[in-house]
C-alpha positions as CSV (number, residue, x, y, z in Angstrom):
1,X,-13.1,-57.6,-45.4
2,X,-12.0,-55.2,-42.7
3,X,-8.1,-53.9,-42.8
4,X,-6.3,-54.9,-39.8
5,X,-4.6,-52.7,-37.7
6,X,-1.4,-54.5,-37.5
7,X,0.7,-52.0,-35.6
8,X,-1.6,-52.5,-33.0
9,X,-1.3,-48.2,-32.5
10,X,-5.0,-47.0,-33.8
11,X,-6.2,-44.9,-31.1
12,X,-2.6,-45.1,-28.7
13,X,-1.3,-42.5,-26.9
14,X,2.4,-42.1,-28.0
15,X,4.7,-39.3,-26.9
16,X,7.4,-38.4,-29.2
17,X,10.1,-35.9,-27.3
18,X,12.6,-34.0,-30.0
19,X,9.4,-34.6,-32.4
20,X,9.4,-30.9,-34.2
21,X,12.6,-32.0,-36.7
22,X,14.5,-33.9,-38.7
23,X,14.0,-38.0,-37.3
24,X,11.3,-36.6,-34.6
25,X,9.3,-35.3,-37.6
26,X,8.9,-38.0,-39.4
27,X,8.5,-40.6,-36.3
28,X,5.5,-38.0,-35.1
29,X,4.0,-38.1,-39.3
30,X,4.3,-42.2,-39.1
31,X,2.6,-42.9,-36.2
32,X,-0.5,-40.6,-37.2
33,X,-0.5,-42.7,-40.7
34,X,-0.8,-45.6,-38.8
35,X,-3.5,-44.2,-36.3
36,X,-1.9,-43.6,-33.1
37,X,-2.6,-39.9,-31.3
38,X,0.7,-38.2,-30.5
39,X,2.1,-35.7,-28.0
40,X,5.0,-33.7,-30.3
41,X,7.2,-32.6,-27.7
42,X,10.2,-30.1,-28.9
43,X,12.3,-27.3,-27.2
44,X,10.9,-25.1,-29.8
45,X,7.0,-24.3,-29.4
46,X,6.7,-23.1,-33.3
47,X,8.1,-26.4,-34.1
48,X,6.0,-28.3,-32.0
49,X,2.6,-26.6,-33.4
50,X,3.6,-27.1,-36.9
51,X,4.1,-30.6,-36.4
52,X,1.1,-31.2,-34.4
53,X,-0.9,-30.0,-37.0
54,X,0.6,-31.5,-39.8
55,X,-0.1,-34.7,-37.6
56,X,-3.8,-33.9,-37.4
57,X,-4.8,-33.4,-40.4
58,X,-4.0,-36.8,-40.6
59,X,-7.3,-37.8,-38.9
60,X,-5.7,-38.0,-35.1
61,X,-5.1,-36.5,-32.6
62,X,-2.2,-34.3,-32.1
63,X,-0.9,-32.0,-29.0
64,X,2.1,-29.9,-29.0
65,X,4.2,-29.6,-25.9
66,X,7.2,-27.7,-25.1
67,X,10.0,-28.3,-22.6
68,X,14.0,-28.8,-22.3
69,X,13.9,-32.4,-20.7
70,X,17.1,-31.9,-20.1
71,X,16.3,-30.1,-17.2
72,X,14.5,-32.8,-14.5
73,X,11.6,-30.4,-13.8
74,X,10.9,-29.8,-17.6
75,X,10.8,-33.5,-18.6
76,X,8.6,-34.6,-15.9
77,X,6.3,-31.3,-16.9
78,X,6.6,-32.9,-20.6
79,X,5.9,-36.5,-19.7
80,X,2.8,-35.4,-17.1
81,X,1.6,-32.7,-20.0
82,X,1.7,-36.1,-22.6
83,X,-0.5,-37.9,-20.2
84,X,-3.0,-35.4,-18.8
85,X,-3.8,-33.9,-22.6
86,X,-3.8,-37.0,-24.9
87,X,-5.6,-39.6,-21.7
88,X,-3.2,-41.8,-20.6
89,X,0.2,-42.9,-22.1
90,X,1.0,-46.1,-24.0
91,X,4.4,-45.6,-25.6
92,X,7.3,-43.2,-26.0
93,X,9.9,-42.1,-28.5
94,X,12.9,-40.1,-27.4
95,X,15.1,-38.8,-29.8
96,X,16.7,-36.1,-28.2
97,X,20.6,-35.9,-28.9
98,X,23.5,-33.2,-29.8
99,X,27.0,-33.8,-30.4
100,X,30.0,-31.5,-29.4
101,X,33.2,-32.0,-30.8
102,X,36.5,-32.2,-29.6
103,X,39.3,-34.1,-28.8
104,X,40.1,-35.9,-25.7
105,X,43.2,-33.6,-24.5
106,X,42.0,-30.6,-25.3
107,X,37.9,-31.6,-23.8
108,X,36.6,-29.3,-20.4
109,X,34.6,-31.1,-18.4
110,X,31.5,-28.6,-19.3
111,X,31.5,-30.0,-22.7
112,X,31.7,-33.3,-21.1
113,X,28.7,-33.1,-19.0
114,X,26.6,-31.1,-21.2
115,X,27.3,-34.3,-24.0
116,X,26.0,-36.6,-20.5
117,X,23.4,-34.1,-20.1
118,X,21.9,-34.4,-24.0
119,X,22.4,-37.9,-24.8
120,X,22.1,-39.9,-21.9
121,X,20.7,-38.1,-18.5
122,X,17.4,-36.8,-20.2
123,X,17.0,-40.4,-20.9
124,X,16.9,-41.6,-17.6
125,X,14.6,-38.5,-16.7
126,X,12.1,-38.8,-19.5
127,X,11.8,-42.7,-19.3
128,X,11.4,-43.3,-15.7
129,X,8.6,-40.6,-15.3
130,X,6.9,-42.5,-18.2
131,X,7.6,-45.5,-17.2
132,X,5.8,-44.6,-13.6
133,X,3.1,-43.3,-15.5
134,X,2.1,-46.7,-17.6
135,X,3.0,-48.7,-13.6
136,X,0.5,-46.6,-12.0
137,X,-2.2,-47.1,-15.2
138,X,-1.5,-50.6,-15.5
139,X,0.0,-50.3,-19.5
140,X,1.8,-52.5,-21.2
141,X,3.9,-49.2,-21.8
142,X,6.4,-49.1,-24.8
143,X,9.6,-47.1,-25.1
144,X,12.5,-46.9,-27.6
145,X,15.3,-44.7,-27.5
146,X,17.8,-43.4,-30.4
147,X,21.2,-43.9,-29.5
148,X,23.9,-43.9,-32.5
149,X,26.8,-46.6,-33.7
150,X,29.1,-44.0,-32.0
151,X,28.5,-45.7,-28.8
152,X,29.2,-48.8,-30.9
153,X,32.8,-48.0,-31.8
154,X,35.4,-45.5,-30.7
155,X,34.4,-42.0,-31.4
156,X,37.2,-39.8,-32.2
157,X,37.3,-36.6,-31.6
158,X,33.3,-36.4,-30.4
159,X,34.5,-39.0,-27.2
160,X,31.9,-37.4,-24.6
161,X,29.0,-38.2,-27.3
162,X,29.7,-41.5,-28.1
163,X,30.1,-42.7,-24.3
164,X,26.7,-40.8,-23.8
165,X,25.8,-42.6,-26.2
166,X,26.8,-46.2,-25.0
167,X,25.5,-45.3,-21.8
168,X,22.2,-45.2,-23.5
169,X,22.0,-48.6,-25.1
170,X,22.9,-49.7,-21.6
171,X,20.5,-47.8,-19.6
172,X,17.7,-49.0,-22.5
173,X,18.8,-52.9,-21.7
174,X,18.4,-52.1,-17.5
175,X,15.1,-50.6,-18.4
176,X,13.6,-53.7,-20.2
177,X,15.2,-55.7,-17.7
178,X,13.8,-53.7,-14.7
179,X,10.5,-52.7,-16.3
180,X,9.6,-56.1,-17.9
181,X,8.0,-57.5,-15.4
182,X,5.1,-54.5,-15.4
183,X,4.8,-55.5,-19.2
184,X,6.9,-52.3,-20.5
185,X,9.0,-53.3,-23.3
186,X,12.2,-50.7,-24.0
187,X,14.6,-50.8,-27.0
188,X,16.8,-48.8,-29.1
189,X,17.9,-47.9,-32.2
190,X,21.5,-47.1,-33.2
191,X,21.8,-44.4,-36.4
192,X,24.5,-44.5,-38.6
193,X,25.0,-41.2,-40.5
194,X,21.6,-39.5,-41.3
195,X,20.5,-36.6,-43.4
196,X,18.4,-34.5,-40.9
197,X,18.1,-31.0,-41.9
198,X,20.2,-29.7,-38.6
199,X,23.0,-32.4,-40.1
200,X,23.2,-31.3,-43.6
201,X,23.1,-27.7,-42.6
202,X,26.5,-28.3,-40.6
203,X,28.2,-29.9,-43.4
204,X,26.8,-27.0,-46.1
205,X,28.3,-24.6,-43.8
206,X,31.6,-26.4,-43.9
207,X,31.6,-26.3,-47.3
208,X,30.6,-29.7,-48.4
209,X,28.0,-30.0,-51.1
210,X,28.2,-33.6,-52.3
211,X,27.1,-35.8,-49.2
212,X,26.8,-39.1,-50.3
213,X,31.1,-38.5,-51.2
214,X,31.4,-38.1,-47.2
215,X,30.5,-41.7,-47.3
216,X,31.4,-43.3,-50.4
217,X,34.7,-42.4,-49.2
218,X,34.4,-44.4,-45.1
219,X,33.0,-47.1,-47.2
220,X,29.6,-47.3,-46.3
221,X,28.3,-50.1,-48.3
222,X,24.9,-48.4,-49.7
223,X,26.9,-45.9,-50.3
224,X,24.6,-43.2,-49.5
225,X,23.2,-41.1,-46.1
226,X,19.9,-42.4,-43.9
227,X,16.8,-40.4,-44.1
228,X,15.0,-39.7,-41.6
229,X,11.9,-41.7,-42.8
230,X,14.5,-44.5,-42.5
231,X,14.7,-44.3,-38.4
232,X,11.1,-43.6,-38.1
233,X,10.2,-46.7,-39.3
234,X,11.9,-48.9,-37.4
235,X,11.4,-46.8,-34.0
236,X,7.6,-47.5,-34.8
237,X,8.0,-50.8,-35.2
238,X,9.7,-51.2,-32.1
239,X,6.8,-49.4,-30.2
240,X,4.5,-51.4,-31.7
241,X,2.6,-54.9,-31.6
242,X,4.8,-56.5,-34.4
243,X,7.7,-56.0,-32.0
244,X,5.6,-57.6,-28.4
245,X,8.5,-60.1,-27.7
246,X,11.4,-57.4,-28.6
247,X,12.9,-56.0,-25.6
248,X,16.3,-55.0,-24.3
249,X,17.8,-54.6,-27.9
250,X,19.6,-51.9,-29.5
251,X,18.3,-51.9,-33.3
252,X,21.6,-51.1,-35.6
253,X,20.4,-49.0,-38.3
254,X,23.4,-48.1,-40.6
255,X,23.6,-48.7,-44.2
256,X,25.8,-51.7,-43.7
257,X,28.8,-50.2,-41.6
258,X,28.9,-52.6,-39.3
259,X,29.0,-55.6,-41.9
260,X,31.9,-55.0,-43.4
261,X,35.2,-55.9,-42.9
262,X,37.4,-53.1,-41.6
263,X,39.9,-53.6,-43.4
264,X,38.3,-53.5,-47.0
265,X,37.8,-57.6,-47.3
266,X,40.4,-59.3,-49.1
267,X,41.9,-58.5,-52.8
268,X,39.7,-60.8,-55.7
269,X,42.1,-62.9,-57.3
270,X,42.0,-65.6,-60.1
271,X,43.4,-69.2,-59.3
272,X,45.6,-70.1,-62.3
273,X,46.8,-74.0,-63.0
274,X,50.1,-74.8,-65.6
């Protein structure tokens, strides 16, 4: 009896931008176990190599590639580099995000387009120079996008990210829409709070030491943080052949948040009789 490959990625060329960290890491580490060759694309060419090679030795191939696809001539360079060095592209994974924070009164607009700049133009930039790539090769081409349950619901005082962020789940759906008919499939998936190490790092420098309190406290019902491993998973489902008639949908992936009543639910109560 032979194992099935039921991803449907043994031997697919998959291109993972923001791969050298935190959710990219462990998205590039999953789709090696599972047999796909991956492009690990990061602004940070250490990064990159580690990661490539920690993919490897998993019995794949692995290429690093550096770029800020931010800039438009950087993530077509990253999306041509993905192509040329792995033979042809079949799916891509962007993860690439930063928040700023601020309020509304007090925001410039540079923080406001660097926040359009990080979370939503790159997507537009990465996806379509992919996407023309798979056209032009005749691949049913994948791509799914992180976004974030801040373009969900209101974002307070980190505004700019969260309508980046919305603007991404929209952009995703006009993609599929657009796309489907050249057999590309495009999704996304929305993170509630996750432990990366660039996350956790923020909140030891403020002081905090006891994540799971942060929220306990907002009520999260597992009443604990993501891992990365956590998002990986489902982005590689959503690239994969398990997911063929999924398109056009953003993948909430938040511990329960959005499942419970905002309010707290109502108080138990015992009905008495006389």
């Amino acid at each position: 009896m032979t194992r099935d490959d039921v991803f449907g990625l043994t031997g697919k060329a998959v291109l993972v931008v923001g791969g050298g960290s935190g959710i990219g890491h462990a998205t590039a580490l999953l789709l090696g176990r599972v047999g796909a060759n991956v492009a690990v694309a990061d602004i940070d060419a250490d990064r990159a190599e580690q990661v490539s090679q920690q993919v490897a030795a998993l019995g794949v191939s692995a290429v690093p590639i550096t770029g800020d696809v931010t800039d438009p001539a950087d993530a077509q360079a990253v999306v041509d580099a993905a192509h040329n060095r792995l033979g042809g592209l079949h799916a891509l994974i962007n993860i690439v995000g930063m928040a700023s924070w601020s309020d509304l009164l007090s925001m410039d607009l540079a923080m406001w387009d660097a926040d359009l700049r990080n979370n939503l133009t790159h997507h537009l930039l990465v996806g379509r120079a992919a996407a023309r790539h798979m056209i032009a090769d005749g691949v049913a081409g994948r791509i799914a996008l992180v976004t974030s349950i801040s373009g969900i619901f209101g974002a307070p005082n980190h505004a700019a990210y969260g309508a980046a962020k919305a603007g991404a789940t929209a952009l995703a759906k006009s993609m599929a829409n657009e796309w489907a008919p050249h057999g590309i499939r495009v999704n996304s998936v929305a993170p509630d709070i996750i432990a990366t190490p660039r996350v956790v790092a923020g909140f030891v420098e403020r002081g905090v030491s006891d994540m799971n309190a942060i929220v306990q406290a907002d009520g999260v019902p597992m009443g604990r943080w993501g891992t990365p491993d956590e998002i990986a998973g489902p982005l590689v489902f959503l690239v994969s052949d398990l997911a063929g008639f999924v398109t056009g949908q953003n993948l909430v992936v938040d511990g329960g948040t959005q499942s419970r009543f905002p309010h707290g639910g109502p108080k138990p109560f015992t009905e008495t009789t006389e």
